[in-house]
Backbone as ProteinMPNN parsed JSONL, in Angstrom:
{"seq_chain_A": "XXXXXXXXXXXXXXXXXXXXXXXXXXXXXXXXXXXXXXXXXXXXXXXXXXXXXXXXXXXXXXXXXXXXXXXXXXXXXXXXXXXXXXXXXXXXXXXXXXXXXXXXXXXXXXXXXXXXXXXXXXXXXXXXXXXXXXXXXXXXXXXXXXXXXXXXXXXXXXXXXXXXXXXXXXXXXXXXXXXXXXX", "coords_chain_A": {"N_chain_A": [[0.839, -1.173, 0.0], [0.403, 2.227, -0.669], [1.074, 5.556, 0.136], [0.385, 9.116, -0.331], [2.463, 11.546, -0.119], [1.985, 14.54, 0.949], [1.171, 17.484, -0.088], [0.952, 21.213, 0.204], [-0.289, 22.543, -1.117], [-1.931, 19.656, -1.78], [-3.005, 18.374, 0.181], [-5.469, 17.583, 2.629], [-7.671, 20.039, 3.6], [-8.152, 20.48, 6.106], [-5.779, 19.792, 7.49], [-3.982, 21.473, 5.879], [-3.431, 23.692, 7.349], [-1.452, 22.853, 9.784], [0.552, 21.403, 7.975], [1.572, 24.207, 6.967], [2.298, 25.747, 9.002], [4.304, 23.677, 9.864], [6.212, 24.309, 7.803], [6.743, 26.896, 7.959], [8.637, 26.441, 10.435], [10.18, 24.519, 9.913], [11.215, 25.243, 7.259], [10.724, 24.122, 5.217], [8.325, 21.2, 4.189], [8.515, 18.177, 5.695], [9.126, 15.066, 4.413], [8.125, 13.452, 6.536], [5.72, 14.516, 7.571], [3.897, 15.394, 5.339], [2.83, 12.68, 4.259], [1.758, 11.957, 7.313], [-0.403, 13.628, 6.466], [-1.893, 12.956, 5.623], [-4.403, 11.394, 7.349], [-5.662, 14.072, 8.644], [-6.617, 14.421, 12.027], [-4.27, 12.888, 12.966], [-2.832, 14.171, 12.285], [-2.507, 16.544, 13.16], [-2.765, 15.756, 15.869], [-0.13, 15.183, 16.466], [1.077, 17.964, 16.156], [-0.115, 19.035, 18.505], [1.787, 17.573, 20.445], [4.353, 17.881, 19.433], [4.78, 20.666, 19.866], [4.229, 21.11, 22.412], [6.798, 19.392, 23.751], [8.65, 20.533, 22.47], [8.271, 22.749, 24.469], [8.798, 22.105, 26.796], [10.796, 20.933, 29.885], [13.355, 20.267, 28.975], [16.342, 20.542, 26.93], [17.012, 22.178, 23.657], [18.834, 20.057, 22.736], [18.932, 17.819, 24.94], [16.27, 16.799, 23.703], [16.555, 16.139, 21.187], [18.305, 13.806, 21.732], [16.62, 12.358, 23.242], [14.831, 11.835, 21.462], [15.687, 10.669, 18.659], [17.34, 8.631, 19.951], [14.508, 7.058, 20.627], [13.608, 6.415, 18.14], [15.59, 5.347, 17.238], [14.922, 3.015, 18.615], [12.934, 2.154, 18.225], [13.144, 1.297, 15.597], [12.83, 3.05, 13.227], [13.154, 4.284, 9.979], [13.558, 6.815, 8.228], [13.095, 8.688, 10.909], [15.329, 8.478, 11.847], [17.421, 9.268, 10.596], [16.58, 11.776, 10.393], [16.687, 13.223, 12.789], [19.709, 12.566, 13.46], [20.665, 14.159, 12.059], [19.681, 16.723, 13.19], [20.306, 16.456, 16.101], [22.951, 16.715, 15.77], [23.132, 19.105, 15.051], [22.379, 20.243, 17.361], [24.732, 20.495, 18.569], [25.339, 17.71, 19.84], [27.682, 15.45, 20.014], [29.546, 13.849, 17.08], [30.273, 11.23, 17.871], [28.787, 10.563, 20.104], [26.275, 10.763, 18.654], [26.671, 9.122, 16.955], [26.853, 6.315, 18.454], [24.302, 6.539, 19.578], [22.983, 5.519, 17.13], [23.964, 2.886, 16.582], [23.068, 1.791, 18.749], [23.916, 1.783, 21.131], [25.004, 3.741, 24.108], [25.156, 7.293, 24.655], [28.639, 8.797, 25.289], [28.542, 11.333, 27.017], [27.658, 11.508, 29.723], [25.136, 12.949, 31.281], [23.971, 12.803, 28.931], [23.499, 9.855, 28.646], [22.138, 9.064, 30.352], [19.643, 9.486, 30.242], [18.966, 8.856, 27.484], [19.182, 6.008, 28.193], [16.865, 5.729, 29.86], [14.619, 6.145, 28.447], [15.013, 4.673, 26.014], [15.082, 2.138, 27.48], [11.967, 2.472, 28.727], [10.448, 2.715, 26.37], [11.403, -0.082, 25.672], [10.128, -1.697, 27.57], [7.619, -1.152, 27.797], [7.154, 0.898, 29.842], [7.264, -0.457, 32.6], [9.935, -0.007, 34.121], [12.293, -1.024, 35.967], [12.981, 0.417, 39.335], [15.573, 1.275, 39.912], [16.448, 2.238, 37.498], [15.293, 4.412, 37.31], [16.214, 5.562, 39.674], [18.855, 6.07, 38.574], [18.562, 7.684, 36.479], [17.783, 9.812, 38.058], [20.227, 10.489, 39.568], [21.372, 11.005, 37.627], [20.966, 14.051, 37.608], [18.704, 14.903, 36.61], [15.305, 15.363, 36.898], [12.123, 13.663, 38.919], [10.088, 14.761, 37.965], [11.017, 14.459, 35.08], [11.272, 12.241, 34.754], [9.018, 11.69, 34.01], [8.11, 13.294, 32.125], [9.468, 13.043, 30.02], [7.703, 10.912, 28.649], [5.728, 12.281, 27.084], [7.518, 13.028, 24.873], [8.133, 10.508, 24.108], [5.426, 9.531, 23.234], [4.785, 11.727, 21.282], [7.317, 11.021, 19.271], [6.317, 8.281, 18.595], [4.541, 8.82, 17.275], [5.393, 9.623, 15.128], [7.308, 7.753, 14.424], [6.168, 5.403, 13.757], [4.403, 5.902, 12.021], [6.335, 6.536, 9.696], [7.047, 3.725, 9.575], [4.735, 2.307, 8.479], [3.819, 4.241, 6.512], [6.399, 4.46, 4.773], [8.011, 6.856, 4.041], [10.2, 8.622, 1.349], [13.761, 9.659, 1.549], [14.733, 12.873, 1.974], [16.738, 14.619, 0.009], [18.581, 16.239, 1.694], [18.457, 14.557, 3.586], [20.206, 11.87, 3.156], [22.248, 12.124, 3.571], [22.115, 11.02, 6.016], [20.997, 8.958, 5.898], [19.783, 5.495, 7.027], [19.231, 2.247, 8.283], [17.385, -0.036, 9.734], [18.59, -3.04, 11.403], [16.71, -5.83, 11.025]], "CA_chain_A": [[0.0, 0.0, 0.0], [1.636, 3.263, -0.569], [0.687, 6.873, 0.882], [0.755, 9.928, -0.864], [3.418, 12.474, 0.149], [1.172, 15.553, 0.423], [2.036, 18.963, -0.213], [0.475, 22.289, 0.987], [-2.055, 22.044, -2.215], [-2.565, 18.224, -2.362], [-3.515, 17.655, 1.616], [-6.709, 17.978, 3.161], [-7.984, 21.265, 3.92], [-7.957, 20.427, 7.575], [-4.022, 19.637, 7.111], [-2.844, 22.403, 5.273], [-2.529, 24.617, 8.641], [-0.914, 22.532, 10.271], [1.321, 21.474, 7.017], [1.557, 25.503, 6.808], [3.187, 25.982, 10.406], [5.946, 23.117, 9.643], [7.05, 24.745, 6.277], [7.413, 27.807, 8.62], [9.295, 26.286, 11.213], [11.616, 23.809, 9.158], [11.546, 25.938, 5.648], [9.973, 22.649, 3.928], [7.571, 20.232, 4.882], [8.859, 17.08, 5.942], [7.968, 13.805, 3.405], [6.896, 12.307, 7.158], [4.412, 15.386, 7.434], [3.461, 14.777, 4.218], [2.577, 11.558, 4.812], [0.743, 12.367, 8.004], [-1.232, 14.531, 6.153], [-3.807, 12.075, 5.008], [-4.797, 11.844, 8.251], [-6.082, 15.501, 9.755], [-6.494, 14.106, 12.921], [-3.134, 11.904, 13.311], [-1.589, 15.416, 11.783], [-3.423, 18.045, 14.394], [-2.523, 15.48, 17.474], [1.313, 15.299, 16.448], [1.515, 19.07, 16.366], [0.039, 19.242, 19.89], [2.535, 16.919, 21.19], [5.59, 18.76, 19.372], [4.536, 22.539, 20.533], [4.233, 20.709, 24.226], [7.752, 18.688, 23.542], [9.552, 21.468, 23.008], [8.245, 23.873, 25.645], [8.783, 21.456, 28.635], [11.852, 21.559, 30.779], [14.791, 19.78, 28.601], [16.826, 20.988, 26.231], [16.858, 20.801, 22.453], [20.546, 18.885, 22.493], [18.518, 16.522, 25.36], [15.203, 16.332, 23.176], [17.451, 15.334, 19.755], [18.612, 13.006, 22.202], [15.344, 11.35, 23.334], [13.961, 11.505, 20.156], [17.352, 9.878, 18.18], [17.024, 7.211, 20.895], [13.024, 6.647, 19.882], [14.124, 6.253, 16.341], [16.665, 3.773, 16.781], [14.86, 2.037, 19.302], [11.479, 1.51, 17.215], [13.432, 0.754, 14.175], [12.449, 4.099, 11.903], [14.686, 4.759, 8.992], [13.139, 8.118, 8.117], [13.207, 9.833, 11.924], [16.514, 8.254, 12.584], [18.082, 10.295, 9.503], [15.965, 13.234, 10.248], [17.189, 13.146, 14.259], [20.899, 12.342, 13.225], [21.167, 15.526, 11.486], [18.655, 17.903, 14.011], [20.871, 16.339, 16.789], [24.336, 16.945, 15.651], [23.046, 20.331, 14.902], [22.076, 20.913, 18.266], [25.64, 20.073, 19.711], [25.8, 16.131, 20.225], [29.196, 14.621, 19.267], [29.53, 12.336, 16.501], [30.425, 9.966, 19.07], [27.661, 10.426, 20.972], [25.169, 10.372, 17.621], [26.744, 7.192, 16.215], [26.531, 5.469, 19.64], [23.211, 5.871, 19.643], [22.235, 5.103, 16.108], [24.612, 1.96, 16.806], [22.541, 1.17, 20.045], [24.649, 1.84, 22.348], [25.17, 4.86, 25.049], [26.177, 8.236, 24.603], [28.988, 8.902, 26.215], [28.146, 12.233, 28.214], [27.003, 11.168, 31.303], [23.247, 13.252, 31.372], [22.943, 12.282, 28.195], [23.611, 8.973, 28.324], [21.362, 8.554, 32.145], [18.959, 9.903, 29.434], [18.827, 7.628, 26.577], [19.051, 4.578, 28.751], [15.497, 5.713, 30.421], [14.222, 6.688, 27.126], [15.234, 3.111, 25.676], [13.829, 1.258, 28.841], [10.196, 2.839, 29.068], [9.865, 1.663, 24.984], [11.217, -1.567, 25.156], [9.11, -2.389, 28.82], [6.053, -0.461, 27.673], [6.983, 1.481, 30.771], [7.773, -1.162, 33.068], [11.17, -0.079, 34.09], [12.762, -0.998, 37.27], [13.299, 1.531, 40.315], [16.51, 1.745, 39.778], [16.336, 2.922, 36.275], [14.544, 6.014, 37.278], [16.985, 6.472, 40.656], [20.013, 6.339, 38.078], [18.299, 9.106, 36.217], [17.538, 11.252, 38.826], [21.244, 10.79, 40.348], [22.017, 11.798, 36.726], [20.83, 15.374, 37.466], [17.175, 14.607, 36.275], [13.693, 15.372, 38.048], [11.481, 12.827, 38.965], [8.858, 15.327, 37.347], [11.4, 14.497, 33.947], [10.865, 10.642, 34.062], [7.505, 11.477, 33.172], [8.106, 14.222, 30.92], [10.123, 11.297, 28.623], [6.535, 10.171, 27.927], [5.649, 13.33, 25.924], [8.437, 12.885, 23.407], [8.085, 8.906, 23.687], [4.423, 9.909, 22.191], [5.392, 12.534, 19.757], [8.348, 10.146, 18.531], [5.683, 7.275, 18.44], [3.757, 9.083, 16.33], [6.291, 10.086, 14.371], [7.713, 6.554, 14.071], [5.394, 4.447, 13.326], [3.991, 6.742, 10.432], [7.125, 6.035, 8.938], [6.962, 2.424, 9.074], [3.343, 2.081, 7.705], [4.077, 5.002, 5.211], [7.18, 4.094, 4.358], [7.968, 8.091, 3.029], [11.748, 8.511, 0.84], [14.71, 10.67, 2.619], [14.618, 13.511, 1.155], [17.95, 14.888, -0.532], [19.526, 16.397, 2.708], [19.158, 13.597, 4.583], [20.884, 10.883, 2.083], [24.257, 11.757, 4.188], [22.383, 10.064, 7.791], [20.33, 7.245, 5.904], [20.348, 4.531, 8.412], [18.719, 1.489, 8.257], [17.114, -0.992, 10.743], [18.968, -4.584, 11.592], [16.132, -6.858, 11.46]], "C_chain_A": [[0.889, 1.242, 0.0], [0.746, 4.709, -0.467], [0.732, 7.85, 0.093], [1.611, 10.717, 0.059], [2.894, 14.244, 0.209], [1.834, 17.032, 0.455], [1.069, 20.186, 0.137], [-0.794, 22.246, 0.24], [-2.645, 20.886, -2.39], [-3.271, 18.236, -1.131], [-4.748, 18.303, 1.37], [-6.705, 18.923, 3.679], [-7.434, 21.267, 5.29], [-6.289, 20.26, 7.993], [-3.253, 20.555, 6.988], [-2.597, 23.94, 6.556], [-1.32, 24.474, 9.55], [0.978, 22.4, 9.034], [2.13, 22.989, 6.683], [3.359, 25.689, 7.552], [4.321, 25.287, 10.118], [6.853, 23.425, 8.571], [7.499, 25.978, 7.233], [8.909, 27.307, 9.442], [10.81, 25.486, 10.68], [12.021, 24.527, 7.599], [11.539, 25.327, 4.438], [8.653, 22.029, 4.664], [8.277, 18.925, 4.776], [8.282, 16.101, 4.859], [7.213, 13.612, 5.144], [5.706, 13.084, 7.174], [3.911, 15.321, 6.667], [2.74, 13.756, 4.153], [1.442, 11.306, 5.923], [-0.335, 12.727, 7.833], [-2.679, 13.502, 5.986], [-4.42, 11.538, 5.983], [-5.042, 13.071, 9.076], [-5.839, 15.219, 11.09], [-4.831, 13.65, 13.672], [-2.217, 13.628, 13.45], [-1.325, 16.326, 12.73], [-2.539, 17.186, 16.046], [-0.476, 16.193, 17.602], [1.563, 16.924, 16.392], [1.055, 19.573, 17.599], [1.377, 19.161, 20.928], [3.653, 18.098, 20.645], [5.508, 20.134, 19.556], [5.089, 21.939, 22.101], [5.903, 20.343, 24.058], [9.182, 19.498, 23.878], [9.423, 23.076, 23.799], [8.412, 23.305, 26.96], [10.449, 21.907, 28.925], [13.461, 20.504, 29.864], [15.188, 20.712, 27.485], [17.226, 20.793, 24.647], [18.066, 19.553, 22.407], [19.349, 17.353, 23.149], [17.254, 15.74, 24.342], [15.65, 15.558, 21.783], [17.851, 14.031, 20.55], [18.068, 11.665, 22.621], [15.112, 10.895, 22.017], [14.546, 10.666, 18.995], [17.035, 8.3, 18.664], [16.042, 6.244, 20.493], [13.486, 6.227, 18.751], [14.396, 4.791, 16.261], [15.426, 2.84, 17.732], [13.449, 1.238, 18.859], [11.741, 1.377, 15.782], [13.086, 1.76, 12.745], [13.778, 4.983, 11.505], [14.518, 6.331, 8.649], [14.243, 9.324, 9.531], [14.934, 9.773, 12.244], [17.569, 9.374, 11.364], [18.088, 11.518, 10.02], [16.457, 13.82, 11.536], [18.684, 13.211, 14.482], [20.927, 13.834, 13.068], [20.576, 16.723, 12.512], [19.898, 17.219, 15.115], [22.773, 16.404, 17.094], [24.059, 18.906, 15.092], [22.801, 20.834, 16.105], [23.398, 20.766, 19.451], [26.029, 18.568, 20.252], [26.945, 16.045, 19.159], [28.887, 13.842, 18.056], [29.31, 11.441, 16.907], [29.223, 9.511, 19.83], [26.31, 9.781, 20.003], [25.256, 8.429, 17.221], [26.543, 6.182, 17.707], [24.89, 4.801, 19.833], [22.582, 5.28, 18.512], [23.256, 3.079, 16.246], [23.485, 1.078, 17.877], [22.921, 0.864, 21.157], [24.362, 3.441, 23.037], [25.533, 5.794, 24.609], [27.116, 8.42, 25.371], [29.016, 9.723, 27.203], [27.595, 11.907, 29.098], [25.428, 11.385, 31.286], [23.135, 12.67, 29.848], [22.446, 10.556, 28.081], [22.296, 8.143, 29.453], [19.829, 8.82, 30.563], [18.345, 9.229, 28.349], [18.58, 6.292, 26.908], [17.509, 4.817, 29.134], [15.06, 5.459, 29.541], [13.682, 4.755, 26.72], [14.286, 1.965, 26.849], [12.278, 1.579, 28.762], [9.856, 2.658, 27.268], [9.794, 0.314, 25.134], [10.136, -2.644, 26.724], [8.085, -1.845, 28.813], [6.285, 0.155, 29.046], [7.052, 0.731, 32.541], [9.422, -0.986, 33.85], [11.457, -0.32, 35.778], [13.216, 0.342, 38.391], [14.604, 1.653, 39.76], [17.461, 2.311, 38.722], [15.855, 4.568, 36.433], [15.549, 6.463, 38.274], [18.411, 6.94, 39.853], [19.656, 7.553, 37.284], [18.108, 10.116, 36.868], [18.935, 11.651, 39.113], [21.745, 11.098, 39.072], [21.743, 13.442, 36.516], [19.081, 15.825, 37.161], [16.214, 15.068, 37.388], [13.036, 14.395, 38.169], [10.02, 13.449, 37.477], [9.575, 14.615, 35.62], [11.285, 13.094, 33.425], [9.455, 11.009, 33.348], [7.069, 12.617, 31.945], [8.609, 13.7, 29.516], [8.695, 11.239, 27.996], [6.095, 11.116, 27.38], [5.993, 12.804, 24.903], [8.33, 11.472, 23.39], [6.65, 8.818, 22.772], [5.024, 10.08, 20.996], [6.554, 11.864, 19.003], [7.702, 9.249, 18.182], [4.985, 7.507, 17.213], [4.284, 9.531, 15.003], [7.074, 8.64, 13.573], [6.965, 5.062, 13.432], [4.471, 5.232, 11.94], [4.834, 6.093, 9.604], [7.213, 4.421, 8.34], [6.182, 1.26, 9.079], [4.12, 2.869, 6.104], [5.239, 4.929, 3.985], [8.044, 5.913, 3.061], [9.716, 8.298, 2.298], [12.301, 9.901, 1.888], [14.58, 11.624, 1.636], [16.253, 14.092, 1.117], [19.201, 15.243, 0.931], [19.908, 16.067, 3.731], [19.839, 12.265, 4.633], [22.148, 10.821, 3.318], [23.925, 11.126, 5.901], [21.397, 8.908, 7.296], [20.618, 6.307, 6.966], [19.196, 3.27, 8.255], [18.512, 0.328, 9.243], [17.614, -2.274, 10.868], [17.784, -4.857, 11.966], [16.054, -8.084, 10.79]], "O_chain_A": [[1.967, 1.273, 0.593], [-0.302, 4.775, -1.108], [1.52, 7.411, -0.744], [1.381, 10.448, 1.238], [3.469, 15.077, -0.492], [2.861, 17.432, 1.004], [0.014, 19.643, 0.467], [-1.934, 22.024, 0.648], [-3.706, 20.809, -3.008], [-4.47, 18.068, -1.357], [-5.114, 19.109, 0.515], [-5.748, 19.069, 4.439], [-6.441, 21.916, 5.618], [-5.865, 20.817, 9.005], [-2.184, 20.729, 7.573], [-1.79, 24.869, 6.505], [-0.518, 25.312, 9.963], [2.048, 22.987, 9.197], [3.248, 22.931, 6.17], [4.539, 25.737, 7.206], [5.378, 25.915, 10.054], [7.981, 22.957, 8.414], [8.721, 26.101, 7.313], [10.028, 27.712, 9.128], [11.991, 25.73, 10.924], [13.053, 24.267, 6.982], [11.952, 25.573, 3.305], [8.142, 22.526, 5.668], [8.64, 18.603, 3.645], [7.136, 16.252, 4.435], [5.984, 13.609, 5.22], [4.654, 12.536, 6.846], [2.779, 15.05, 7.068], [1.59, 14.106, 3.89], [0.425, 10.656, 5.68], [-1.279, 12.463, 8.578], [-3.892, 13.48, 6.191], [-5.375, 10.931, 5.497], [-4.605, 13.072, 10.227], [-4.806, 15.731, 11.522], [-4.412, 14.093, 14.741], [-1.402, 14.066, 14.262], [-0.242, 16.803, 13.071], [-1.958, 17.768, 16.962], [0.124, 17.027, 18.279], [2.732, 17.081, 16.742], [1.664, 20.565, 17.998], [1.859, 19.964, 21.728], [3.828, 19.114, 21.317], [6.545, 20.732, 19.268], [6.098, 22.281, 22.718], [6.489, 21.39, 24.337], [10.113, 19.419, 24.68], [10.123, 24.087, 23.745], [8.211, 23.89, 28.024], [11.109, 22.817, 28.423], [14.475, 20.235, 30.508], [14.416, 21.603, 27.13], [17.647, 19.716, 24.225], [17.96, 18.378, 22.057], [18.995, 16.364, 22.507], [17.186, 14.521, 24.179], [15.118, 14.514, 21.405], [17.682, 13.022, 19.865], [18.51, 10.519, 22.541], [15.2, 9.741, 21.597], [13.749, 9.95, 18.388], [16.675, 7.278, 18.079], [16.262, 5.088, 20.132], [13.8, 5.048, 18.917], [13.959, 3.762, 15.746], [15.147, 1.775, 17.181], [13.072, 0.092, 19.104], [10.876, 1.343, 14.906], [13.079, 1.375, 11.576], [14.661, 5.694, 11.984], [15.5, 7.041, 8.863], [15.203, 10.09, 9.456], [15.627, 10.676, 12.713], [18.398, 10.178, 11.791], [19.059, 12.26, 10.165], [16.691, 15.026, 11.458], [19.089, 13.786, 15.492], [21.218, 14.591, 13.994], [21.251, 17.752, 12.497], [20.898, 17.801, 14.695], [23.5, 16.235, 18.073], [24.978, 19.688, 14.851], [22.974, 22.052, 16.134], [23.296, 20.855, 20.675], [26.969, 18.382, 21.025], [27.064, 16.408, 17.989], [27.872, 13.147, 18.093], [28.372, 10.708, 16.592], [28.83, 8.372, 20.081], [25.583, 8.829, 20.286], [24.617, 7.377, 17.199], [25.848, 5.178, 17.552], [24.397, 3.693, 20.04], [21.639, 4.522, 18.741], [22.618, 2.164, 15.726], [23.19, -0.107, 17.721], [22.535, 0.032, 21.978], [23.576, 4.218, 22.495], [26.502, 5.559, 23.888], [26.726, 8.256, 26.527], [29.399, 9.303, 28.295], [26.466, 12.387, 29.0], [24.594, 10.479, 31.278], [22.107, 12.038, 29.605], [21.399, 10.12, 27.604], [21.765, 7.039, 29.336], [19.249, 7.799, 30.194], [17.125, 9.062, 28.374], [17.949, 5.505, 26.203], [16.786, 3.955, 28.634], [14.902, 4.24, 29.469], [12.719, 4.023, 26.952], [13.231, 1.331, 26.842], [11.487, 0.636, 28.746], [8.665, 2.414, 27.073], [8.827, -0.42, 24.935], [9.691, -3.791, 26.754], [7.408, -1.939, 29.837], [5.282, -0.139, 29.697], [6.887, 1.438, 33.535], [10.007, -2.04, 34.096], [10.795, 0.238, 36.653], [13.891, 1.24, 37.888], [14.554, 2.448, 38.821], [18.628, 2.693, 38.813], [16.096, 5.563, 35.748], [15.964, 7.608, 38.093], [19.058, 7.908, 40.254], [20.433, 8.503, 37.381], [18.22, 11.256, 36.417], [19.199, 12.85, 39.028], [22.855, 11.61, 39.222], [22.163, 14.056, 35.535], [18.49, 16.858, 37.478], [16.462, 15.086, 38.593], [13.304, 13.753, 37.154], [9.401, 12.87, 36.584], [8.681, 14.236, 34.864], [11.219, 12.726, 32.252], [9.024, 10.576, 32.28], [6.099, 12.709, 31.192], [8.241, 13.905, 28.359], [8.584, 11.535, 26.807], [5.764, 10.46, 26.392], [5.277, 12.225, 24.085], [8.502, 11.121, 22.222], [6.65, 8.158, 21.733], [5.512, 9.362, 20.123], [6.686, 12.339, 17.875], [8.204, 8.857, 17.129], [4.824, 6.693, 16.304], [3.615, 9.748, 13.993], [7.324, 8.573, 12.37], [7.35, 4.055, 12.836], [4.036, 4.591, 10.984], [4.43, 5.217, 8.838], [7.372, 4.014, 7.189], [6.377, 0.077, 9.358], [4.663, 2.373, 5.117], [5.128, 5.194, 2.788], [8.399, 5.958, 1.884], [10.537, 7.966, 3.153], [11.701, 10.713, 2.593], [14.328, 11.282, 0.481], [16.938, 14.001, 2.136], [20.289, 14.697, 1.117], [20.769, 16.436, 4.53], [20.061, 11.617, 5.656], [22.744, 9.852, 3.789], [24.766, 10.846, 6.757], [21.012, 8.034, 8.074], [21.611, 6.375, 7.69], [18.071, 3.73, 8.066], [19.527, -0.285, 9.573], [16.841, -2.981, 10.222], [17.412, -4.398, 13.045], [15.463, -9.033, 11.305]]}, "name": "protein", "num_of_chains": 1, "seq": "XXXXXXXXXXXXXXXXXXXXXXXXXXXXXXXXXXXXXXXXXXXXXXXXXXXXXXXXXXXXXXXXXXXXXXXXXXXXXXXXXXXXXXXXXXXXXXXXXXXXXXXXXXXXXXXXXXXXXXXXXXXXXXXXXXXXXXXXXXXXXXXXXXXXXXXXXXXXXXXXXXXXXXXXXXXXXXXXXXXXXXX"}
């Protein structure tokens, strides 16, 4: 089955505001927005979540960080491109990027207390042991921030799993973080 890729004139009326706002903010529209589009609804929630996402209390470096993490850790070739590049723009190392697109740790310390939560509350549906959350807090963290994860574990969900239903192409400037899922 294959999706259309919508564009400011193809989407649904109800779409093209939202579609609008992300041409503002990124100076394109995303293929995954695109994509989204043919859902209004799916389109409208995911721009709740990312207004909320990035007005809470982390930082973009940490939120590239979560959201990077999400990627790799639900297997989307799209976000993980699109996250590579937004997260080495916001200051993460190489080292740190490829670690995680690898599946391993960053090595900065907060970020790394960071990614491990992240990773845990996907792969245990939230399940994570106490001492997953005390190693994040003693990484500098809030308790209030374990649960602020679940924001961006949304908005990445929704973001990720679009992708791999929709299946949307990289678009030209993100060819240089293609990345593809071991399964």
């Amino acid at each position: 089955m294959t999706y259309p890729i919508h564009t400011l004139q193809s989407a649904p009326e109800t779409s093209q505001p939202v579609l609008a706002q992300l041409r503002q903010t990124f100076g394109l529209i995303p293929n995954i927005a695109g994509a989204m589009a043919n859902s209004p609804e799916l389109l409208k929630a995911f721009q709740g979540l990312f207004q909320q996402v990035h007005s809470g209390t982390f930082s973009e470096a940490e939120i590239q960080t979560l959201l990077l993490t999400n990627a790799v850790t639900n297997a989307s070739n799209w976000a993980v491109a699109f996250h590579t590049m937004l997260a080495l723009n916001e200051g993460l190392t190489q080292a740190d990027v490829d670690a995680i697109r690898a599946r391993n740790l960053p090595e900065d310390a907060r970020l790394k207390a960071l990614s491990h939560l992240a990773r845990r509350l996907i792969e245990t549906r939230g399940h994570v042991p106490a001492q997953d959350l005390e190693a994040f807090v003693a990484a500098g963290f809030t308790q209030a921030q374990s649960l602020e994860i679940l924001a961006v574990i949304a908005a990445s969900t929704i973001t990720n799993y679009t992708g791999s239903i929709t299946q949307p192409p990289l678009e030209d400037f993100l060819q240089q973080h293609a990345w593809r899922a071991a399964m």
